[in-house]
LOVOMI-924203 format. One line per 3 residues: number of its first residue (from 1); their letters; for each residue x, z negated, y negated of C-alpha. Coordinates in steps of 0.02 Angstrom, whole numbers, plus 50000, padded with zeros to 5 digits. Layout:
NUM> a> X/Z/Y  ...
END
This chain:
1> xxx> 49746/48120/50185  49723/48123/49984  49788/48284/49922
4> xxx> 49953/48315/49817  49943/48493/49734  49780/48536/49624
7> xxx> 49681/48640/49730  49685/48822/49668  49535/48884/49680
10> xxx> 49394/48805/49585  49271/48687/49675  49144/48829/49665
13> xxx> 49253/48931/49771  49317/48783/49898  49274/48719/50028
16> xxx> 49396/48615/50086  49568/48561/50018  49663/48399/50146
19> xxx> 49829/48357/50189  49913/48376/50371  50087/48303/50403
22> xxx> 50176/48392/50546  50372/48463/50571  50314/48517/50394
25> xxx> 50185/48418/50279  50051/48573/50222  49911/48545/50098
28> xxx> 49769/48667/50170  49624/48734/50086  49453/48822/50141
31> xxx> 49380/48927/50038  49209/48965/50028  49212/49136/50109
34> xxx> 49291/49082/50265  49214/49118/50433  49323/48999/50540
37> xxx> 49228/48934/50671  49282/48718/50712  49403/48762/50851
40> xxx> 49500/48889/50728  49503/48775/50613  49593/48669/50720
43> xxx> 49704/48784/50771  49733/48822/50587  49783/48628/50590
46> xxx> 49903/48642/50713  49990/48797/50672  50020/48784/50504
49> xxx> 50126/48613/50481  50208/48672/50669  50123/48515/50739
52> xxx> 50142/48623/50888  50247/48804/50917  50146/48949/50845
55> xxx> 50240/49048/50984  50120/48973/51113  49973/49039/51009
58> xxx> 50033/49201/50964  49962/49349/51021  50072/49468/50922
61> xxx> 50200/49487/50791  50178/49574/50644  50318/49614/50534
64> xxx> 50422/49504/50453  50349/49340/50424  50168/49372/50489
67> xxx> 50085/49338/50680  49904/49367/50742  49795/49251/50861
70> xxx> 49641/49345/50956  49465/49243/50904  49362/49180/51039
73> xxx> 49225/49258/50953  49253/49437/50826  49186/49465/50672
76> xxx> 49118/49624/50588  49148/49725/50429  49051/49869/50406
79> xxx> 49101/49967/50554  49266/49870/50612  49268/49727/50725
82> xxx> 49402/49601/50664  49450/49499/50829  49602/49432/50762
85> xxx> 49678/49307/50633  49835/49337/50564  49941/49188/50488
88> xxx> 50067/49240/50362  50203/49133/50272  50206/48987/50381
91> xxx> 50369/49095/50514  50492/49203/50494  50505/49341/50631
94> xxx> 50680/49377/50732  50759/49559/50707  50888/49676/50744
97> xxx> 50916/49847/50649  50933/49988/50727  50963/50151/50648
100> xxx> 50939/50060/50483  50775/50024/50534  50699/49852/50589
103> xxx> 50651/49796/50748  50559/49656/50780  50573/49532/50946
106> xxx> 50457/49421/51012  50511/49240/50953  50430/49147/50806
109> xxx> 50553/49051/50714  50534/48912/50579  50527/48964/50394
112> xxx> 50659/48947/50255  50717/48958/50086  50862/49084/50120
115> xxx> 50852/49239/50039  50759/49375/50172  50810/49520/50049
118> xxx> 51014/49473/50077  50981/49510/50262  50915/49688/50270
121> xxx> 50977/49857/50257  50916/49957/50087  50806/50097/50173
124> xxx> 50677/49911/50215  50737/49868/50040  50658/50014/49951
127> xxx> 50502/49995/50072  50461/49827/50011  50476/49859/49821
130> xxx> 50333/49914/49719  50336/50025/49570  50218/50038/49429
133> xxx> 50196/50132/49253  50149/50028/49091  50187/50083/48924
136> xxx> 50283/50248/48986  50395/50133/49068  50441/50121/49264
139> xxx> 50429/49931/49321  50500/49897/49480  50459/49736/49558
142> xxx> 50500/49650/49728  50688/49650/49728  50745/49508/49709
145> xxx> 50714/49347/49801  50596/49318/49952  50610/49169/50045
148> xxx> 50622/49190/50248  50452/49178/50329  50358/49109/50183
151> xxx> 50297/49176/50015  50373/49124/49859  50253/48997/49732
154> xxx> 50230/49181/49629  50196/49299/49764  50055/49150/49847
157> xxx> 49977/49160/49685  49968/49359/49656  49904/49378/49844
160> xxx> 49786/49235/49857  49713/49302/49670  49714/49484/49714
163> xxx> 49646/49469/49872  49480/49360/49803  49449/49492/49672
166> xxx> 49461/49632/49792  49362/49551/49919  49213/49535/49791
169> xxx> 49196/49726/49768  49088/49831/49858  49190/49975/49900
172> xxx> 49102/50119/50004  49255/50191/50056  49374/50052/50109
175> xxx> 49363/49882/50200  49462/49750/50090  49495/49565/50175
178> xxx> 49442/49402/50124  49548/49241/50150  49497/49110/50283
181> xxx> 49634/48990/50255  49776/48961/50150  49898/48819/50083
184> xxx> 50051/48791/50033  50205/48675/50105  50231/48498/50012
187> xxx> 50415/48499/50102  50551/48502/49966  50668/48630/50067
190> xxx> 50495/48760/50062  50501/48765/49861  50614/48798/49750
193> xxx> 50610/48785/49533  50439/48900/49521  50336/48796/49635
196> xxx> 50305/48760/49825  50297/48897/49937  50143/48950/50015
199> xxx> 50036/49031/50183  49886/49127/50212  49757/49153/50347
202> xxx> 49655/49324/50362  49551/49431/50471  49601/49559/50564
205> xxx> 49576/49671/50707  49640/49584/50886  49808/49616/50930
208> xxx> 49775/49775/51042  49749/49863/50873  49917/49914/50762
211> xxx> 49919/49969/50592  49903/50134/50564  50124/50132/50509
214> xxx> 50120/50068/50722  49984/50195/50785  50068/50349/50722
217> xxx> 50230/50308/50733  50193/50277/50923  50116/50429/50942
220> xxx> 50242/50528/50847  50378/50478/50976  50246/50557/51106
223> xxx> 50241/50740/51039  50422/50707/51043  50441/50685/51208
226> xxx> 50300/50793/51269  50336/50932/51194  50499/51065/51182
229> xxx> 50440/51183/51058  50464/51107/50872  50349/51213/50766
232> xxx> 50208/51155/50906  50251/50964/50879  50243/50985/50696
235> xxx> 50077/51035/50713  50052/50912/50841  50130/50791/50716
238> xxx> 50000/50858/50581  49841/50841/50695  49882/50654/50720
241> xxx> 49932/50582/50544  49759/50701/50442  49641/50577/50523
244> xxx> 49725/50424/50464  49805/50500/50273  49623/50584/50202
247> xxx> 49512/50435/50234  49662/50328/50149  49664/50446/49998
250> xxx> 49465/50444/49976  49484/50243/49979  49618/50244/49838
253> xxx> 49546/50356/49729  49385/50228/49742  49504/50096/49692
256> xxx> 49571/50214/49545  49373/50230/49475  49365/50041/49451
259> xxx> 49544/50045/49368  49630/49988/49488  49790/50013/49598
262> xxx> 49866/49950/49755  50061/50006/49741  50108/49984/49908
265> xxx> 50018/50110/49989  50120/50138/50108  50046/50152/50313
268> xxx> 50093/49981/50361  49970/49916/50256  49828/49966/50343
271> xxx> 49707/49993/50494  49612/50129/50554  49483/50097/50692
274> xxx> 49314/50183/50625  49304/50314/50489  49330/50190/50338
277> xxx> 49512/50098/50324  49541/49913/50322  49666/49892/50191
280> xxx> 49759/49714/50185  49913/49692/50060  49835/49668/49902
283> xxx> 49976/49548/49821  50045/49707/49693  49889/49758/49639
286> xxx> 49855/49778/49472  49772/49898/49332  49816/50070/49319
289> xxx> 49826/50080/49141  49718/50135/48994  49873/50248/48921
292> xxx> 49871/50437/49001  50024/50435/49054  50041/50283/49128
295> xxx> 49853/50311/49238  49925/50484/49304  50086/50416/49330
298> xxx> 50003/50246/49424  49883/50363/49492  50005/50470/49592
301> xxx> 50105/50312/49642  49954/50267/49748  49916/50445/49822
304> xxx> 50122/50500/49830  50140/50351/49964  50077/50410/50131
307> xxx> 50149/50567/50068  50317/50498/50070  50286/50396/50258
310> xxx> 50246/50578/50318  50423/50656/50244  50517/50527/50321
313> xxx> 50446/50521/50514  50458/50720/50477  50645/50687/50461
316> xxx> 50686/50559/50556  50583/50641/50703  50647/50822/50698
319> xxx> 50826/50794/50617  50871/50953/50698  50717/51059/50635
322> xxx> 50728/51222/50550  50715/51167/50343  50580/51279/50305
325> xxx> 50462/51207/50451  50485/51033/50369  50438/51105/50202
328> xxx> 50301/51198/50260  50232/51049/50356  50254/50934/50186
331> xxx> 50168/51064/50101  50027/51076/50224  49995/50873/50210
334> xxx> 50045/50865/50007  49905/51015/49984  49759/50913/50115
337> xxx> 49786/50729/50013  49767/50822/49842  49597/50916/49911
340> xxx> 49548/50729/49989  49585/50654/49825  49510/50774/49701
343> xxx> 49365/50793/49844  49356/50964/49878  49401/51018/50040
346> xxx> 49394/51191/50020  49503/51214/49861  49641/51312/49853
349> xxx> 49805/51199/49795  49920/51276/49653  50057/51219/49734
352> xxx> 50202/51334/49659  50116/51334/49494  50145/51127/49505
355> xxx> 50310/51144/49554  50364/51291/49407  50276/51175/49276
358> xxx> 50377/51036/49327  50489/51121/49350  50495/51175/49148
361> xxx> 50481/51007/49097  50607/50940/49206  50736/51055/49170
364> xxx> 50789/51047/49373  50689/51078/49545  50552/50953/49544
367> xxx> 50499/50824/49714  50327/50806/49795  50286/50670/49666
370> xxx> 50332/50759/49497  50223/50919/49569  50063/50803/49626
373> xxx> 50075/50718/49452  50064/50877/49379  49916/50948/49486
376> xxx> 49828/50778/49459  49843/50777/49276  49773/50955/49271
379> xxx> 49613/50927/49398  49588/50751/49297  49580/50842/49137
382> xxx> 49431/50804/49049  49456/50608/49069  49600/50628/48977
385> xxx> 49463/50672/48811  49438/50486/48825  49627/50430/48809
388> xxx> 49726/50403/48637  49874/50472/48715  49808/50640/48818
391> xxx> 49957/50731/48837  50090/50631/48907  50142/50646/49087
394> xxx> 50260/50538/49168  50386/50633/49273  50501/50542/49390
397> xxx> 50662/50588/49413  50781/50465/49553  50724/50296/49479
400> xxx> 50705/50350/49286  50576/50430/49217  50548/50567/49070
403> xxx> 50390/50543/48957  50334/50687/48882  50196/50738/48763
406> xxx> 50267/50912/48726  50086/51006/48716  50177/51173/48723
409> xxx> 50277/51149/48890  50109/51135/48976  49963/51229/48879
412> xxx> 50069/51365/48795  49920/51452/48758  49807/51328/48742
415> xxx> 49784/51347/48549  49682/51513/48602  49515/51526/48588
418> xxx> 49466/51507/48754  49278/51466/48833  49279/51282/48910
421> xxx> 49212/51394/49078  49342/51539/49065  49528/51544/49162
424> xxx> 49641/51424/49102  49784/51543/49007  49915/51457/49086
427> xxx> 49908/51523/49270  49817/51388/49366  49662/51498/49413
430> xxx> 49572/51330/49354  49445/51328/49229  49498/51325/49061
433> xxx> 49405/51128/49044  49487/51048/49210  49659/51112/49178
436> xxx> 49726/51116/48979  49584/51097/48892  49548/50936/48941
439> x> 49708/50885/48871
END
């Protein structure tokens, strides 16, 4: 059937673009890249206009509007064997909440245009935003509207974009997806003022495999059970979630050398199955800045994430624990993703002297994120030589933020003469080039 919508990608990059009319009429396109064998591409016909119910093709749900069908036949990335396909955008997926978390059941239903954001509680809410710096400013996008099942005309076009450009860099620490199939409904009650609303077929690993949000959390709720002492499951707790957090960390800080940033790093966005990640959510990604402040501040966005899953399993696992094991345990992971990121292993984390300079900028007791943004700004000091703006540090405080490019809070003695090679003045036990003198 003659198609209705421009294709999106350029003829270059397509390789197919037709029309299938179903319960809902879909225009589909190929790209280039895809791997589909004939049968999935007919199952890719069927599915997507709900010519027949997905739910007799599913394998397993994932999240909110997503699903994954095994392939006869698995492909391979580097070291990870992707033996599944996941459709997103053409279902929504049934819920309850429990504990003001959500739960997901096992029914596929049809997509809509109501507003998924209206139905869940804020704690999913927060999850789903993203946050990023630009011009000293904290933009938070993703709160607003979402249609059920489905992704909105803008969020199609930010995935299906961001995921071709990632796809066609060669990372060496992180798998990144390409797109086998995607298209977009021609139905009037799938669009709304900004355009129609759209789907997307990717690779994945079967349905055996959970991301690594599903692998830990599973195994977190074994130490639970298995075992009475609490200081013992926090180490237990520790053991499990290093594995998964320092590869993770190595991959971003890749993506950070080619000026680039994911902002929704949190653990649901990824797989784990080798010793490199598969990372698949690439719809907020976007520069990390040329200003200072606003790479540091994007910078520790990225790394701050699986920081912030840990806290809250930490919490929500032990809500009885003694305060100064959790803190101790956050400390422990905060101090291993700084040595991942800055790649040393073996160096020894100025923790408290992070959290005291925050501290005197903030004017208050700083989080995790204000005292990483510190330490990051310090051990990424002599990049900063290159920067108009080398001083300025974003520090977050609730949902605001504080810029500020007050030399003297920082590098007090700084205007010393000091040997690039000698202690920094300051405190850090860094050199004097890696800490304030490469501000």
């Amino acid at each position: 059937m003659t198609i209705e919508l421009k294709p999106v990608l350029p003829d270059s990059q397509l390789k197919d673009a037709y029309v299938i009319d179903g319960k809902y009429n879909v225009q589909i396109e190929i790209p280039a890249c895809s791997t589909l064998n004939e049968k999935e591409r007919l199952l890719v016909d069927i599915v997507c206009p709900w010519i027949d119910d997905p739910n007799r093709y599913s394998n397993r749900i994932s999240g909110g509007r997503n699903f994954i069908v095994d392939r006869e036949k698995p492909i391979t990335k580097r070291d990870m064997e992707l033996g599944g396909l996941e459709f997103g955008g053409i279902s929504r997926n049934d819920f309850k909440i429990v504990q003001k978390s959500m739960i997901y059941g096992d029914r596929i239903l049809p997509p809509s245009r109501q507003n998924f954001m209206e139905k869940i509680p804020t704690e999913e809410k927060n999850i789903m935003k993203s946050m990023y710096f630009e011009n000293f400013k904290a933009i938070v996008t993703g709160n607003g509207y979402r249609p059920t099942g489905t992704y909105s005309n803008d969020e199609f076009m930010r995935k299906l974009e961001n995921t071709m450009k990632i796809s066609e860099i060669k990372f060496e620490s992180m798998i990144t997806p390409h797109i086998e199939a995607y298209g977009r409904f021609l139905d009037p009650e799938l669009a709304n003022e900004n355009g129609n609303f759209g789907f997307f077929v990717f690779p994945v690993p079967d349905s055996k495999v959970k991301r690594i949000a599903g692998e830990t959390n599973s195994g977190l709720i074994k130490i639970i059970r298995e075992t009475e002492d609490t200081e013992m499951a926090l180490e237990k707790y520790y053991d499990l979630m290093e594995p998964y957090v320092v590869p993770l960390t190595v991959a971003y800080r890749e993506l950070h050398e080619n000026e680039l940033g994911h902002f929704q790093t949190h653990l649901a966005n990824s797989y784990l199955t080798g010793a490199i990640p598969y990372i698949v959510d690439w719809a907020t990604m976007k520069g990390i800045g040329k200003k200072w402040g606003d790479e540091i501040g994007n910078r520790t966005l990225d790394v701050h994430h699986p920081l912030m899953n840990y806290k809250k399993f930490l919490r929500l696992g032990f809500p009885g624990a003694d305060a100064r094991l959790i803190e101790k345990s956050i400390q422990r992971m905060f101090k291993t993703i700084f040595r991942a990121y800055i790649g040393d292993p073996q160096m020894e984390v100025e923790y408290e002297w992070g959290r005291k300079k925050a501290k005197e900028m903030m004017g208050t007791e700083p989080d995790t994120f204000q005292i990483m943004n510190i330490l990051i700004a310090a051990h990424l000091g002599e990049k900063s030589e290159k920067k108009e703006t080398k001083s300025e540090i974003i520090i977050m405080e609730d949902s605001s933020q504080k810029i500020l490019s007050d030399k003297q809070k920082i590098h007090s003695e700084a205007n010393k003469k000091v040997g690039r090679n000698d202690p920094c003045p300051c405190g850090s036990q860094l050199k004097f080039k890696r800490c304030c003198g490469g501000h």
